[in-house]
C-alpha positions as protocol buffer text, in pm:
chain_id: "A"
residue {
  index: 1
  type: UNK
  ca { x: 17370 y: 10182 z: 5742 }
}
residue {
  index: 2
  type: UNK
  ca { x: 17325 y: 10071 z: 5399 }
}
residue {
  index: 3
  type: UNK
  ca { x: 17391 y: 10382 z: 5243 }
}
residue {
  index: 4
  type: UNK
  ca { x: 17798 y: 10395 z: 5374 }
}
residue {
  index: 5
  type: UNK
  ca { x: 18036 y: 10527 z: 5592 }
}
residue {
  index: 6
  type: UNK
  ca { x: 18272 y: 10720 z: 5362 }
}
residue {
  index: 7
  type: UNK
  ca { x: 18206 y: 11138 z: 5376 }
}
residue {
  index: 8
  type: UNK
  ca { x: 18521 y: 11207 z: 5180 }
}
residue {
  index: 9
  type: UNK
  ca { x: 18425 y: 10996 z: 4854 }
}
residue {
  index: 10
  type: UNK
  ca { x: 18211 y: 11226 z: 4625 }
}
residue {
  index: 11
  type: UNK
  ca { x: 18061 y: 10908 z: 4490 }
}
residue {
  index: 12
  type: UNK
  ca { x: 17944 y: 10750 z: 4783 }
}
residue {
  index: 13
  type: UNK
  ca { x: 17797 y: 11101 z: 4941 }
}
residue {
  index: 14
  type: UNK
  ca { x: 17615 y: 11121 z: 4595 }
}
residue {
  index: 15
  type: UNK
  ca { x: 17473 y: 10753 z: 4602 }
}
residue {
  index: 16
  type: UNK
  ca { x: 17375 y: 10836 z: 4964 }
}
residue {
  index: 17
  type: UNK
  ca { x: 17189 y: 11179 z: 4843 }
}
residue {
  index: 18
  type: UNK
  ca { x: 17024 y: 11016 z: 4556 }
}
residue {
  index: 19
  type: UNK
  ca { x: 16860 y: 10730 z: 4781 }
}
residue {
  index: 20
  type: UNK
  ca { x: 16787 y: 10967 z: 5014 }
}
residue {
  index: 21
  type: UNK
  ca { x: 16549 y: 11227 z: 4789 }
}
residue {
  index: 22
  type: UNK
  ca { x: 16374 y: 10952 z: 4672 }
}
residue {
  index: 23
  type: UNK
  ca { x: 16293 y: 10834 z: 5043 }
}
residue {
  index: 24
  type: UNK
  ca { x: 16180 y: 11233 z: 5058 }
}
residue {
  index: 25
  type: UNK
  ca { x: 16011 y: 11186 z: 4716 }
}
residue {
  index: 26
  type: UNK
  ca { x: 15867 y: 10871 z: 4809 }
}
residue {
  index: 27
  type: UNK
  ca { x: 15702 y: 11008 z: 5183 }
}
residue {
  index: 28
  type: UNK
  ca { x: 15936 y: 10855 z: 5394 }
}
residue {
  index: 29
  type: UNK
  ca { x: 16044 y: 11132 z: 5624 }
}
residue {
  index: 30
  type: UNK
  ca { x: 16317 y: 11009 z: 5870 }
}
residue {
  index: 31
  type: UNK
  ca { x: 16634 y: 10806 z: 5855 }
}
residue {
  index: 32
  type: UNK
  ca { x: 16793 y: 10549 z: 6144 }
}
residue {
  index: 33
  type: UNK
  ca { x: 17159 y: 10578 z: 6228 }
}
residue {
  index: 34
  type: UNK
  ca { x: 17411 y: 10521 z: 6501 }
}
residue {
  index: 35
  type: UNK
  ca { x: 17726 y: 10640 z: 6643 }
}
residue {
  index: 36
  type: UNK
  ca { x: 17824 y: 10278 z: 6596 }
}
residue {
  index: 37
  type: UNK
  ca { x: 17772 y: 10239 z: 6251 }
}
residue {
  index: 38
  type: UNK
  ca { x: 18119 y: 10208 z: 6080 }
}
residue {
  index: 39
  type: UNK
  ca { x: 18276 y: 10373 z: 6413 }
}
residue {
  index: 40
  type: UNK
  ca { x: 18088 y: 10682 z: 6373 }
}
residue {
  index: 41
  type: UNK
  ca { x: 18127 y: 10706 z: 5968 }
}
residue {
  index: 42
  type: UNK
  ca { x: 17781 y: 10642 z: 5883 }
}
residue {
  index: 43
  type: UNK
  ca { x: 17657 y: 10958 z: 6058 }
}
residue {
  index: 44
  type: UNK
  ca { x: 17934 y: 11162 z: 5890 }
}
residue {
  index: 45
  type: UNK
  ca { x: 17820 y: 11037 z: 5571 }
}
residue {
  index: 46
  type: UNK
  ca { x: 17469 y: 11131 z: 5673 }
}
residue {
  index: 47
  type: UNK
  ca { x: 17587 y: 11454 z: 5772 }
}
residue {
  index: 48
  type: UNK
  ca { x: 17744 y: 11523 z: 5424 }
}
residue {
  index: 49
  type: UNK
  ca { x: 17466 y: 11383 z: 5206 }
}
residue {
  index: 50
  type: UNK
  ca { x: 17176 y: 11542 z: 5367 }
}
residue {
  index: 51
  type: UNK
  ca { x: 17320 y: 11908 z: 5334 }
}
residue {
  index: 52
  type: UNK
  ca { x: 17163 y: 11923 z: 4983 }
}
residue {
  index: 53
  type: UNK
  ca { x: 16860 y: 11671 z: 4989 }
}
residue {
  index: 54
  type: UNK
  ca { x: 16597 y: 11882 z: 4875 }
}
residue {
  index: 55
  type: UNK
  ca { x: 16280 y: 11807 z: 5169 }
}
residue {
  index: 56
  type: UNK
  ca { x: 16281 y: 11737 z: 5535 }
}
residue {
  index: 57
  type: UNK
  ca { x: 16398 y: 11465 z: 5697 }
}
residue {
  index: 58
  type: UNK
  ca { x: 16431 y: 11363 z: 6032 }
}
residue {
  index: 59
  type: UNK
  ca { x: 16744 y: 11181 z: 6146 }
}
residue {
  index: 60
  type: UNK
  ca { x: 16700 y: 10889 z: 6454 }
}
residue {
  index: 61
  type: UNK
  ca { x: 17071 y: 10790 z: 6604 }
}
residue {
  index: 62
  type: UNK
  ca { x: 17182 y: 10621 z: 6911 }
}
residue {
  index: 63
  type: UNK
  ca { x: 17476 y: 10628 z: 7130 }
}
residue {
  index: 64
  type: UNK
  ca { x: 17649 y: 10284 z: 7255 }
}
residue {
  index: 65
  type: UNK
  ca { x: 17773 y: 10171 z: 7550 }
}
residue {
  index: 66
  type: UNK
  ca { x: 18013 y: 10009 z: 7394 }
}
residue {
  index: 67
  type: UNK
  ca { x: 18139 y: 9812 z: 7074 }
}
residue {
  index: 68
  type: UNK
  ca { x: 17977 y: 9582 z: 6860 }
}
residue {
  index: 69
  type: UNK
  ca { x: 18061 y: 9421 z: 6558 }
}
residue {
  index: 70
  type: UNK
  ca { x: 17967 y: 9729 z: 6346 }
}
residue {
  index: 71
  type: UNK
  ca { x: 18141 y: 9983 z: 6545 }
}
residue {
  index: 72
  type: UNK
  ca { x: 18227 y: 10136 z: 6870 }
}
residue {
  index: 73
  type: UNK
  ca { x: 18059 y: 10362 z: 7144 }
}
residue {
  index: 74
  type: UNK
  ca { x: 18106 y: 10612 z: 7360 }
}
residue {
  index: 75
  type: UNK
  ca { x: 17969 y: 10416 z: 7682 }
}
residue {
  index: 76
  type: UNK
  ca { x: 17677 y: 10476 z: 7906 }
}
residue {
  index: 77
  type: UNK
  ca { x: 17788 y: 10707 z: 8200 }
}
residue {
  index: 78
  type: UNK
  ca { x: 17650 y: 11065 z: 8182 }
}
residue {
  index: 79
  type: UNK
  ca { x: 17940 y: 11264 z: 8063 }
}
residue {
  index: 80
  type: UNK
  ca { x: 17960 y: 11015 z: 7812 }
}
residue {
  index: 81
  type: UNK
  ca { x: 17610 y: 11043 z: 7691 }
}
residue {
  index: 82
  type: UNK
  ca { x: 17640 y: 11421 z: 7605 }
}
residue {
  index: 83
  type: UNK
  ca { x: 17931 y: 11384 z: 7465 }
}
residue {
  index: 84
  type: UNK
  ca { x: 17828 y: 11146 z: 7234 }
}
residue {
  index: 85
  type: UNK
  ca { x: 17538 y: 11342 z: 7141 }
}
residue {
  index: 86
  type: UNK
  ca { x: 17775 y: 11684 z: 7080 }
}
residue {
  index: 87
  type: UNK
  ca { x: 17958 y: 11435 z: 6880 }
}
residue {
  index: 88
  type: UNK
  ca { x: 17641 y: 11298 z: 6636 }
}
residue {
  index: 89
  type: UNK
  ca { x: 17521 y: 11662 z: 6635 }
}
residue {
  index: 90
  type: UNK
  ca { x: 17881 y: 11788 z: 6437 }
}
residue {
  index: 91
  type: UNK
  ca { x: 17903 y: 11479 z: 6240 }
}
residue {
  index: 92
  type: UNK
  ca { x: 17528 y: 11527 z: 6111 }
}
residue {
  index: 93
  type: UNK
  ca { x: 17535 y: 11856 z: 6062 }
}
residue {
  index: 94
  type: UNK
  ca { x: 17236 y: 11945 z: 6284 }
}
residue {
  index: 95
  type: UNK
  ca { x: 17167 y: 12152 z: 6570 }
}
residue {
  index: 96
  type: UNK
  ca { x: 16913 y: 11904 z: 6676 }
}
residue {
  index: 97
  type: UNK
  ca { x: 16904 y: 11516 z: 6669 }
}
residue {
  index: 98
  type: UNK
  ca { x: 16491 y: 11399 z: 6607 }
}
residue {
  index: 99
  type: UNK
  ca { x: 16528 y: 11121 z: 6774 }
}
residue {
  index: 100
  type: UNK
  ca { x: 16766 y: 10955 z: 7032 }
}
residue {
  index: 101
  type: UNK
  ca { x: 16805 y: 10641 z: 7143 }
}
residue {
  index: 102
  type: UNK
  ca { x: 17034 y: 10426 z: 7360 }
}
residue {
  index: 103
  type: UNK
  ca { x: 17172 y: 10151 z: 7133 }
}
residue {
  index: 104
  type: UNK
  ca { x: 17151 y: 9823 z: 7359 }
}
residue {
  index: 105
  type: UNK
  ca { x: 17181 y: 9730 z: 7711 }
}
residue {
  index: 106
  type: UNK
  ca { x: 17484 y: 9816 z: 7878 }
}
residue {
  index: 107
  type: UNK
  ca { x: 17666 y: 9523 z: 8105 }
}
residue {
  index: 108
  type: UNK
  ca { x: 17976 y: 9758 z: 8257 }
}
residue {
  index: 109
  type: UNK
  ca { x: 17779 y: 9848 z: 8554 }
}
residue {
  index: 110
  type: UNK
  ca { x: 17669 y: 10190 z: 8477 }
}
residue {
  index: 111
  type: UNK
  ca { x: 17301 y: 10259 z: 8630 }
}
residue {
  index: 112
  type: UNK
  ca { x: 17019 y: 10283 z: 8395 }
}
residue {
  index: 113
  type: UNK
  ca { x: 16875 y: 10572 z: 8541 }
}
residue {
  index: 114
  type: UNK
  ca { x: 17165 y: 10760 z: 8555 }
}
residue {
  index: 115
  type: UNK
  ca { x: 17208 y: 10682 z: 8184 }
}
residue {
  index: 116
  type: UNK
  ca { x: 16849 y: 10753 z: 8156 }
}
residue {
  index: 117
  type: UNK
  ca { x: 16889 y: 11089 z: 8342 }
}
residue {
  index: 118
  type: UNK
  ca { x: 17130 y: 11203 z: 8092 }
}
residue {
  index: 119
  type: UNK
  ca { x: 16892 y: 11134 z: 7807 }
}
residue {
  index: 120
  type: UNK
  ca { x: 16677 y: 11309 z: 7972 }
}
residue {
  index: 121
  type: UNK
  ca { x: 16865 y: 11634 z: 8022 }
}
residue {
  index: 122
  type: UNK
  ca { x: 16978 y: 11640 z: 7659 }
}
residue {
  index: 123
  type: UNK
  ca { x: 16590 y: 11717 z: 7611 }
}
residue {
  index: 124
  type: UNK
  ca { x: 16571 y: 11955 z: 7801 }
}
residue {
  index: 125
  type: UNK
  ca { x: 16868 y: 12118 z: 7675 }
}
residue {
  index: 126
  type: UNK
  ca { x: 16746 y: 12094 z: 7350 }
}
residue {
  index: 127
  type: UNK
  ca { x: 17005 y: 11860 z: 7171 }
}
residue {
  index: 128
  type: UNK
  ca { x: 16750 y: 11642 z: 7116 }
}
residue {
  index: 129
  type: UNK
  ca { x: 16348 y: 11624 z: 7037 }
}
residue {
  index: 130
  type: UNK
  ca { x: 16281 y: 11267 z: 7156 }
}
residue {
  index: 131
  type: UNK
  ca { x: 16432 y: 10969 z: 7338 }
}
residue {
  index: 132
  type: UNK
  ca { x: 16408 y: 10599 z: 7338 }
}
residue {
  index: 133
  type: UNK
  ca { x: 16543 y: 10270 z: 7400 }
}
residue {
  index: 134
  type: UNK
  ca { x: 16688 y: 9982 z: 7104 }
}
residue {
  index: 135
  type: UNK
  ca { x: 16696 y: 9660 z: 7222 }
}
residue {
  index: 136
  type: UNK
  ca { x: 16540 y: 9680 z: 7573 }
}
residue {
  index: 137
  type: UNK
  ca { x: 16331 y: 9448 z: 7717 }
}
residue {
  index: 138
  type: UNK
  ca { x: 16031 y: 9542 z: 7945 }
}
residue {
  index: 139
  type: UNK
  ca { x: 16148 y: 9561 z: 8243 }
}
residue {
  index: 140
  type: UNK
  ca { x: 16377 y: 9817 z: 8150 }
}
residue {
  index: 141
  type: UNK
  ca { x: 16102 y: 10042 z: 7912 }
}
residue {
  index: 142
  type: UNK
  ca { x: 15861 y: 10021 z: 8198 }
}
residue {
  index: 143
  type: UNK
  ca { x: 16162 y: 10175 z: 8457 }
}
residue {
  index: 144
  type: UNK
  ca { x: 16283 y: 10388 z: 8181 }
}
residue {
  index: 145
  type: UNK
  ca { x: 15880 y: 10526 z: 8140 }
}
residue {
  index: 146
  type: UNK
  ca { x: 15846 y: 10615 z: 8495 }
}
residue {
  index: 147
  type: UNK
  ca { x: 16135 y: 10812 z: 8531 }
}
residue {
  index: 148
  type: UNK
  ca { x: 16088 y: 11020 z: 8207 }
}
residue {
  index: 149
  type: UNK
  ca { x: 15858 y: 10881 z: 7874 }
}
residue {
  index: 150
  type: UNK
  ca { x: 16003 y: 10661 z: 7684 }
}
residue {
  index: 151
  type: UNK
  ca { x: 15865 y: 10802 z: 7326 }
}
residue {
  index: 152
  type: UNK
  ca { x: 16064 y: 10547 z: 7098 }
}
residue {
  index: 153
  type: UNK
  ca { x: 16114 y: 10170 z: 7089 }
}
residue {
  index: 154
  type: UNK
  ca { x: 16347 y: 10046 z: 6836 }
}
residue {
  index: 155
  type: UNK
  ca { x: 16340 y: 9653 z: 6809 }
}
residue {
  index: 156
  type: UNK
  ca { x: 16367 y: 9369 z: 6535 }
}
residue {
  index: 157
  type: UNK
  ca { x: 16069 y: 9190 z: 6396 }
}
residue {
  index: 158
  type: UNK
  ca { x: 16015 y: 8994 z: 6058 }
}
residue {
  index: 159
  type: UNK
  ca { x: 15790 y: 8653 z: 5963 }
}
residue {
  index: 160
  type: UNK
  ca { x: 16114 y: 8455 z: 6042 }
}
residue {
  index: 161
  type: UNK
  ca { x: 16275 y: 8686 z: 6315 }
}
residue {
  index: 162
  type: UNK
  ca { x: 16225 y: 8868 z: 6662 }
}
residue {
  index: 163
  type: UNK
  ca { x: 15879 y: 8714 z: 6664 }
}
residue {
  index: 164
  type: UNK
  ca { x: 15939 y: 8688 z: 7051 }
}
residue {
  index: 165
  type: UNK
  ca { x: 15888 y: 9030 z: 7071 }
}
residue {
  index: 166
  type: UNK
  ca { x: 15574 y: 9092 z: 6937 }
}
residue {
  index: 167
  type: UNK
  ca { x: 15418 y: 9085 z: 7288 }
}
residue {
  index: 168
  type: UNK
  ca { x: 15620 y: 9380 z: 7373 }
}
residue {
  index: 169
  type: UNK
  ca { x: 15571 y: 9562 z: 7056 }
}
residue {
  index: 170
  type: UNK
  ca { x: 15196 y: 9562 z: 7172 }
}
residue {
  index: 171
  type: UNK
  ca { x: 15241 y: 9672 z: 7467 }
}
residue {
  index: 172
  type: UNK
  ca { x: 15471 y: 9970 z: 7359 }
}
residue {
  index: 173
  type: UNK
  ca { x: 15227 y: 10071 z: 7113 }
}
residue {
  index: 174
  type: UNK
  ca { x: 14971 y: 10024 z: 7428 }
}
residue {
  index: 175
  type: UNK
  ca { x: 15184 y: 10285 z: 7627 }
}
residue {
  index: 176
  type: UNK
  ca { x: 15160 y: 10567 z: 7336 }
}
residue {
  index: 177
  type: UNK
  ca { x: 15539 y: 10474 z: 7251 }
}
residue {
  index: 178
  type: UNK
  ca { x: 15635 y: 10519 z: 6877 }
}
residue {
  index: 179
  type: UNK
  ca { x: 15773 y: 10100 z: 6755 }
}
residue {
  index: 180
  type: UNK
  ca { x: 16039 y: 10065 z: 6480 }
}
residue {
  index: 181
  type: UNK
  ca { x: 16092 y: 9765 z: 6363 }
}
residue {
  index: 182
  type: UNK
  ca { x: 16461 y: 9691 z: 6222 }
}
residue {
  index: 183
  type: UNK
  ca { x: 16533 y: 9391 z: 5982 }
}
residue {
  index: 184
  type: UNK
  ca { x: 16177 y: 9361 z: 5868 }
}
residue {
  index: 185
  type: UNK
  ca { x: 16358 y: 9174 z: 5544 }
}
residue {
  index: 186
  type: UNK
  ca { x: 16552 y: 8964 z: 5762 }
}
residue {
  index: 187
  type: UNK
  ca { x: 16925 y: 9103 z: 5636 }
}
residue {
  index: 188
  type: UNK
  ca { x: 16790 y: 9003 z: 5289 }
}
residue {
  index: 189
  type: UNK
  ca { x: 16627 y: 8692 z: 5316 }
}
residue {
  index: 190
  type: UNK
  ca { x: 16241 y: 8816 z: 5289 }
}
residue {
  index: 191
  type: UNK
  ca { x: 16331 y: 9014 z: 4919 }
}
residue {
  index: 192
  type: UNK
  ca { x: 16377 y: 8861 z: 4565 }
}
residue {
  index: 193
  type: UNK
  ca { x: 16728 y: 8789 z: 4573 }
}
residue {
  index: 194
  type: UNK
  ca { x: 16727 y: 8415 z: 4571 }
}
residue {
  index: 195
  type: UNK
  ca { x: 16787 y: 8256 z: 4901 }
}
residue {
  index: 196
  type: UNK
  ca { x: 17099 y: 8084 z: 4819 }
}
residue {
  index: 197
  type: UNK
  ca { x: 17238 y: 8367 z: 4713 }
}
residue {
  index: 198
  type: UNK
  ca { x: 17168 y: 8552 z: 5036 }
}
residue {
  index: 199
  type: UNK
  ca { x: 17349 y: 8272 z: 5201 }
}
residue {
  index: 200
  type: UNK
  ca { x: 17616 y: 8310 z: 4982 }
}
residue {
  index: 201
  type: UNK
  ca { x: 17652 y: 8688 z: 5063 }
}
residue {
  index: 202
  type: UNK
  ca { x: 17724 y: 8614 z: 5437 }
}
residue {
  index: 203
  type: UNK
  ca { x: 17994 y: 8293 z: 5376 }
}
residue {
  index: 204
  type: UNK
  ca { x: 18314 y: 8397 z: 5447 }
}
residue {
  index: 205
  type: UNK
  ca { x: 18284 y: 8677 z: 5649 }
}
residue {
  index: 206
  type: UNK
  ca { x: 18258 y: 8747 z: 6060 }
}
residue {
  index: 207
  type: UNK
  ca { x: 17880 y: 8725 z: 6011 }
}
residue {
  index: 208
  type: UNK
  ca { x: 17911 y: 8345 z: 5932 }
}
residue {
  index: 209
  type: UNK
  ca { x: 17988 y: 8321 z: 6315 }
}
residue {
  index: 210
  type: UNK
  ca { x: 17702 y: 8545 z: 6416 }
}
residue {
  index: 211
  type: UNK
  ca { x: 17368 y: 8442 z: 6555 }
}
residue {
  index: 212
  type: UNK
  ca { x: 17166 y: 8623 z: 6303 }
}
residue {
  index: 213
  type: UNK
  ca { x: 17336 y: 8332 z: 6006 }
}
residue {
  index: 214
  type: UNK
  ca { x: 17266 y: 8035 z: 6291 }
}
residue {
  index: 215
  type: UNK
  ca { x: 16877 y: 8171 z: 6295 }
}
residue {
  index: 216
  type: UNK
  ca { x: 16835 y: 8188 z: 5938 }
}
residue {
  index: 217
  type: UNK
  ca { x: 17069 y: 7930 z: 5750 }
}
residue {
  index: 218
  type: UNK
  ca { x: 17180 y: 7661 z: 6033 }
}
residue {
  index: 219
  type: UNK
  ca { x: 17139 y: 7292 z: 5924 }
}
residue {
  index: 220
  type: UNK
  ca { x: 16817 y: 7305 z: 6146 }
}
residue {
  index: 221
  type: UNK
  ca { x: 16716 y: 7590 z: 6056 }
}
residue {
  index: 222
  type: UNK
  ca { x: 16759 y: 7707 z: 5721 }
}
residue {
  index: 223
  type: UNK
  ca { x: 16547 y: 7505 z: 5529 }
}
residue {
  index: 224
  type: UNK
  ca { x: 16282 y: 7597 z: 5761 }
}
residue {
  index: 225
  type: UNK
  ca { x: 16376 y: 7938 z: 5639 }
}
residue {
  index: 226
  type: UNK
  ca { x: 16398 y: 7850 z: 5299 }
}
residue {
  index: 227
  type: UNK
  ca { x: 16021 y: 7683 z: 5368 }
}
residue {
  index: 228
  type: UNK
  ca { x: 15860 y: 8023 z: 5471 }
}
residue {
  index: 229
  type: UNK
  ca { x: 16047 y: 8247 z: 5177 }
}
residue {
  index: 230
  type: UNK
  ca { x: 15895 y: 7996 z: 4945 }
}
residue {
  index: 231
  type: UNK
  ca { x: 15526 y: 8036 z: 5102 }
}
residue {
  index: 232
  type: UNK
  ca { x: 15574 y: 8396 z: 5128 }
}
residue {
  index: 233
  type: UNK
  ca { x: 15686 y: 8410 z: 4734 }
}
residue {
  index: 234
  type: UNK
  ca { x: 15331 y: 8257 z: 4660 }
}
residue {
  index: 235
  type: UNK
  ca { x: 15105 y: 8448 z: 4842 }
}
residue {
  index: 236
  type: UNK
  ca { x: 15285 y: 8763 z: 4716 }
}
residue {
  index: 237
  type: UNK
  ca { x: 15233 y: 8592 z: 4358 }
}
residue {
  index: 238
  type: UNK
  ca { x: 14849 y: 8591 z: 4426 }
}
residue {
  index: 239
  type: UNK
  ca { x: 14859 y: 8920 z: 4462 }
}
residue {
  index: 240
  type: UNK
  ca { x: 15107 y: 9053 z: 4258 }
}
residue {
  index: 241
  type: UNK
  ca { x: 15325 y: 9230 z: 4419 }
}
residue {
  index: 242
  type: UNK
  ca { x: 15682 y: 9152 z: 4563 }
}
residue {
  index: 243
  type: UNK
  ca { x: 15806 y: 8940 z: 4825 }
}
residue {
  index: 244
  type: UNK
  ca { x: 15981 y: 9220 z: 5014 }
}
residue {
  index: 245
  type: UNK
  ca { x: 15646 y: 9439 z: 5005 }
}
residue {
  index: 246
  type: UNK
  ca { x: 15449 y: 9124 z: 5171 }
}
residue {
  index: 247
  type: UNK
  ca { x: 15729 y: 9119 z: 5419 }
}
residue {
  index: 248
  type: UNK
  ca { x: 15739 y: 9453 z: 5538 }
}
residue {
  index: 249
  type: UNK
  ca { x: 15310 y: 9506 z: 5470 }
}
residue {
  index: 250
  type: UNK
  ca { x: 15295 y: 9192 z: 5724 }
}
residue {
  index: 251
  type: UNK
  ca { x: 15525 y: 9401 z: 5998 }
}
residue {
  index: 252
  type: UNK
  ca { x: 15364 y: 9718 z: 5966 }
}
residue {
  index: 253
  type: UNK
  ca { x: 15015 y: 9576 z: 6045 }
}
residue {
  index: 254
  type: UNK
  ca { x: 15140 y: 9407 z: 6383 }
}
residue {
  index: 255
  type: UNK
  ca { x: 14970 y: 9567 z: 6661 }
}
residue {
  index: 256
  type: UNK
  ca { x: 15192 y: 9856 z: 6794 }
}
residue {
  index: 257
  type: UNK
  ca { x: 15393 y: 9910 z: 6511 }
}
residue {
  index: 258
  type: UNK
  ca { x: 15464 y: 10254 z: 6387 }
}
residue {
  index: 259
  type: UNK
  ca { x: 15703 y: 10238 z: 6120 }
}
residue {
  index: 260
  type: UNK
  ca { x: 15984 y: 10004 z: 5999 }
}
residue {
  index: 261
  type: UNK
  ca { x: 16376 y: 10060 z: 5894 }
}
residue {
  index: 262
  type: UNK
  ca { x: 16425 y: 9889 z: 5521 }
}
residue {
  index: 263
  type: UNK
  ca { x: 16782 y: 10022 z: 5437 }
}
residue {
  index: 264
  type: UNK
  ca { x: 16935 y: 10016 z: 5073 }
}
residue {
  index: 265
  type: UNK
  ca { x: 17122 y: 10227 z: 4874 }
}
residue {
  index: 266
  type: UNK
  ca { x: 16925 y: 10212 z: 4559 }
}
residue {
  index: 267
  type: UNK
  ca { x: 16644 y: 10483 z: 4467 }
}
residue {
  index: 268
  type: UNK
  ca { x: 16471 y: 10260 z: 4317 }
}
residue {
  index: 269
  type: UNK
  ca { x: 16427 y: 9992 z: 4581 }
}
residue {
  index: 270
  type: UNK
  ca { x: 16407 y: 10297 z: 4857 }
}
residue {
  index: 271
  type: UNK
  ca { x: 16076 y: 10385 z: 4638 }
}
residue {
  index: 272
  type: UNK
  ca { x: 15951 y: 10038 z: 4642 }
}
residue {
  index: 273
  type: UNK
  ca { x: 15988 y: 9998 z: 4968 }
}
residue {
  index: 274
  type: UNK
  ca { x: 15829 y: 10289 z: 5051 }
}
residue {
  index: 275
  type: UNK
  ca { x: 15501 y: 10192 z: 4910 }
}
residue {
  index: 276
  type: UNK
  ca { x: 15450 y: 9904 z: 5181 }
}
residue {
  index: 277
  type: UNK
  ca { x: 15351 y: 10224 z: 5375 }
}
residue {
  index: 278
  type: UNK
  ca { x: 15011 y: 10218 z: 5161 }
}
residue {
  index: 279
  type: UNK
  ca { x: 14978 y: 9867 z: 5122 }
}
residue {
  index: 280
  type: UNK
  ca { x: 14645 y: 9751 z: 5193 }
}
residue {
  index: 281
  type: UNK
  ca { x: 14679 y: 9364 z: 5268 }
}
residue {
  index: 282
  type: UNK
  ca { x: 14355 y: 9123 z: 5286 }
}
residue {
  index: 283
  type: UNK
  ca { x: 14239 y: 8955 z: 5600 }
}
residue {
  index: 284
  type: UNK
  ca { x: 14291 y: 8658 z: 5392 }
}
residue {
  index: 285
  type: UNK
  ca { x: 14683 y: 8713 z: 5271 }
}
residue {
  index: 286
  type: UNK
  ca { x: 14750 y: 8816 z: 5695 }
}
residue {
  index: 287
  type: UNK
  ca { x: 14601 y: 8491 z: 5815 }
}
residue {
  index: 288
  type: UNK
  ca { x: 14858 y: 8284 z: 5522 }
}
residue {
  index: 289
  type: UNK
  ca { x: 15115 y: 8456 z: 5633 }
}
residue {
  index: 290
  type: UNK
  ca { x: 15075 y: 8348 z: 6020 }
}
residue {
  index: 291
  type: UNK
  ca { x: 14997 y: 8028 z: 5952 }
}
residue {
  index: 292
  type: UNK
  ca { x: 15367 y: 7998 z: 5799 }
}
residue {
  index: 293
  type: UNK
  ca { x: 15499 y: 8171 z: 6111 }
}
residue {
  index: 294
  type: UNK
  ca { x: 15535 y: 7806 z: 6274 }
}
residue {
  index: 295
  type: UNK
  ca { x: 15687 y: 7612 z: 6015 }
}
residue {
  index: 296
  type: UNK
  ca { x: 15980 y: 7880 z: 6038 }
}
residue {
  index: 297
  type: UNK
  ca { x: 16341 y: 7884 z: 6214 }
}
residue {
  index: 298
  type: UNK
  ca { x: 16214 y: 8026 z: 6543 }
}
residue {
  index: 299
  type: UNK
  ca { x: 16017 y: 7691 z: 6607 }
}
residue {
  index: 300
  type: UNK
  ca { x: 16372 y: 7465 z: 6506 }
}
């Protein structure tokens, strides 16, 4: 999402391709989108940078059942689902979507297993390798599985986020289901920008009314936030590397967690980022990093 939503600005396509080749160069190998990113822009942009990135890459999207405060969606019935996908497909530029996944729950009434159905049959069509579910909890994976496996789980985690879910994320990874983990830097907060200044960045604008800013920078809760960053910049200190590597080398060593979603636009922090993959943290640095899990904004 980071990268834009703009396929008709040169500049913006080659920003896009440049972070993009040095996720390829790097060994990251797939990249998360959604029909309701930017009303569908994102994807186009997607589609028009990845023509001439040199390397594979996989692309994940989703289709929505509706809109959100990033975009729109096509909605949930079955008609709508393949149409969707037809739609991703031309604005990617691909004759097959990797992975496939239905954005977030859908409250108009529309039966899951229809919806489910039609994810199904895009498989078997071939429009798409592999389905999933974003945002699900697990009553609805475990319905989902026994119609037709559920092969990807996309959900939120990060030491001051989601951490609700890291039951589930077990028990996904239990089930042979492939976890992402979005916002495993907590929209910014888990990285070196200072966290004031993250604050700052949201002030002003429709997320200042959002849930994620009353989790992370409410009167009761942000200097609990503030409280973790700060532990989290010291144990990172001891062993010299970055705060946002410590952050997302704590998420990908949760139990059922396959890979994580750290977007920027910048080669340079697409690289870094891309080394958590290798990081190697001690028993030592995990168990600090728990024990600031409580004094966080979850437990306000």
């Amino acid at each position: 999402m980071p990268l834009g939503n703009d396929p008709s600005s040169a500049s913006e396509v080659s920003r896009a391709r440049a972070a993009l080749e040095a996720a390829v160069e790097a060994g990251t190998n797939w990249v998360d989108s959604s029909e309701n990113y930017f009303d569908t822009g994102n994807e186009a942009l997607l589609g028009a940078a990845l023509r001439d990135v040199r390397g594979a890459m996989q692309v994940c999207s989703k289709v929505a059942p509706g809109a959100k405060a990033s975009g729109g969606g096509s909605g949930f019935r079955p008609e709508q689902v393949r149409s969707a996908c037809q739609a991703s497909l031309a604005r990617l530029g691909v004759v097959v979507i990797d992975v496939y996944l239905l954005h977030w729950p859908d409250d108009t009434g529309v039966p899951l297993e229809d919806t489910w159905g039609a994810m199904t049959a895009l498989v078997d069509d071939g429009l798409v390798r592999t389905i999933g579910l974003s945002n699900y909890d697990r009553d609805d994976i475990a319905a989902c599985h026994a119609q037709r496996r559920v092969e990807v789980i996309q959900t939120g985690l990060s030491v001051v986020d989601y951490l609700e879910d890291r039951d589930l994320i077990a028990w996904c990874g239990e089930q042979g289901m492939t976890v992402t983990i979005y916002e495993p830097l907590a929209g910014g907060v888990l990285t070196e920008t200072p966290f004031d200044q993250v604050r700052a960045k949201y002030v002003g604008t429709p997320w200042e009314d959002s849930g994620y800013f009353r989790r992370m920078f409410g009167p009761d809760t942000g200097p609990r936030t503030r409280r973790v960053v700060d532990g989290l910049r010291e144990i990172a200190a001891q062993l010299g590397i970055s705060v946002s590597l410590m952050a997302l080398g704590w998420v990908l060593r949760q139990p059922g967690v396959a890979s994580a979603i750290a977007g920027s636009s910048s080669p340079e922090r697409v690289r870094a980022n891309a080394s958590a993959a290798d990081l190697r943290l001690p028993d030592v640095a995990l168990k600090a990093v728990d024990d600031l899990i409580p004094l966080g904004p979850a437990f306000a």
